[in-house]
C-alpha positions in Angstrom: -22.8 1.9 -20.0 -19.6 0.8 -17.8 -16.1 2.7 -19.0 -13.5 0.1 -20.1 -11.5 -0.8 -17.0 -7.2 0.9 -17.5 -4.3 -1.2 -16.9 -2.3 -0.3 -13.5 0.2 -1.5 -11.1 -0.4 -2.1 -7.4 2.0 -2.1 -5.2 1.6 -3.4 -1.5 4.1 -3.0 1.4 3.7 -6.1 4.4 4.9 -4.5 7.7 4.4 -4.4 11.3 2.0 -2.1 13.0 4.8 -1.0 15.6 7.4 0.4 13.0 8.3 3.7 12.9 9.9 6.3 10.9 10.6 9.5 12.2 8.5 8.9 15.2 5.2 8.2 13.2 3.4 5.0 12.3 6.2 3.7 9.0 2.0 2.8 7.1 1.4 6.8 7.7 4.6 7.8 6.6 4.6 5.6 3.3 0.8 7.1 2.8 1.7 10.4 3.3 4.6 9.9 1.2 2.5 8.7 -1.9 -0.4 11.2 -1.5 2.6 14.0 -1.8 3.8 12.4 -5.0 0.8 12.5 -6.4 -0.2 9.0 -6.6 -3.9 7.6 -7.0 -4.3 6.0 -4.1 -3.6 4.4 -1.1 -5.2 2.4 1.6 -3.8 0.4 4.7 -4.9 -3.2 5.8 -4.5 -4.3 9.6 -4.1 -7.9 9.6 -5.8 -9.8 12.6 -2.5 -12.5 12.4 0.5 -13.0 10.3 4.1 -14.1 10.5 7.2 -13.1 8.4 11.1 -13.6 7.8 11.5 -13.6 11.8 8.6 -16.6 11.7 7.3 -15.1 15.2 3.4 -15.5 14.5 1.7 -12.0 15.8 -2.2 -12.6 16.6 -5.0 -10.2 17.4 -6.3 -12.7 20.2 -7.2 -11.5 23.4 -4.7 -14.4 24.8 -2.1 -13.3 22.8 1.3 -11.2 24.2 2.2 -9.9 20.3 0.6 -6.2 19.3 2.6 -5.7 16.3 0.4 -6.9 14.0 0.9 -6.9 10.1 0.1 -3.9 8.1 -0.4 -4.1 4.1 -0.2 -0.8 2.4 -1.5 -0.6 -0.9 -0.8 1.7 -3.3 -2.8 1.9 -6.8 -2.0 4.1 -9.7 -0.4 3.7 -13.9 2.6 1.5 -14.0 4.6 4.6 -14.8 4.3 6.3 -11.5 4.2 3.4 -9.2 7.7 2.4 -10.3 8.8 6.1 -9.9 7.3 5.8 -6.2 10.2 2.7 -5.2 12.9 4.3 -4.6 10.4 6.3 -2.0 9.4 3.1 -0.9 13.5 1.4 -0.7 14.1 4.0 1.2 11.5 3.6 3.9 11.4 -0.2 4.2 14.5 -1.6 5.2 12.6 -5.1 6.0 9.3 -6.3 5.1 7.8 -7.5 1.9 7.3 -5.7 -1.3 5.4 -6.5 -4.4 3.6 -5.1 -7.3 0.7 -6.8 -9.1 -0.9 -6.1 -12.1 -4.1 -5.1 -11.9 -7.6 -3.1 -13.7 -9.1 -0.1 -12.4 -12.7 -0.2 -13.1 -14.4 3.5 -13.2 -17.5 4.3 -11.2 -19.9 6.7 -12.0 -19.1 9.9 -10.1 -15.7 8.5 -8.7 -13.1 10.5 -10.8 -11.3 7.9 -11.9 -12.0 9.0 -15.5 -9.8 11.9 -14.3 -7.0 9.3 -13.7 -7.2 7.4 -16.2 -7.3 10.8 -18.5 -4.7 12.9 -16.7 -2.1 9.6 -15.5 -2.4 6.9 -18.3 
């Protein structure tokens, strides 16, 4: 029998692969940033093409001069302690795009997401 799936709030930064905050990758820093405050989960996303506010198109293509290619961080946890994470994340992320989504998190057998569910929501 499947365990009802939890409410949660995902939040997922847009940068480029290039930034930097204090001399690391800005994807790592905001990573290691929500592993330290305890947060569910995160994962980062290397896009193969994208543009943004600057509308320069960056590209994966062999042909292609652009290596800062877009990077979506995504962060997964209770509404509660995503929101606490923002300021984290304000302070980090000068430019690029923020947003949060609502979203389920379906347990699997043996994952431990019981645990978050029981221990975060």
């Amino acid at each position: 029998m499947t365990t009802p799936a939890t409410g949660a709030l995902r939040l997922t930064v847009l940068v480029g692969e290039c930034d930097t905050c204090r001399h690391r990758p800005l994807y790592s820093e905001i990573v290691h940033r929500a592993h330290a405050a305890g947060l569910a989960g995160a994962s980062v996303f290397r896009g193969i093409e994208g543009f943004g506010a600057s509308s320069l198109v960056h590209t994966s293509r062999l042909l292609s001069l652009s290596e800062d290619l877009p990077v979506a961080v995504v962060v997964v946890d209770t509404e509660e302690r995503v929101r606490a994470f923002l300021p984290e994340v304000d302070a980090l992320v000068p430019e690029g795009l923020v947003f949060l989504e609502r979203c389920e998190i379906v347990p699997r057998p043996g994952s431990g997401d019981a645990a978050v569910r029981e221990d975060r929501g």
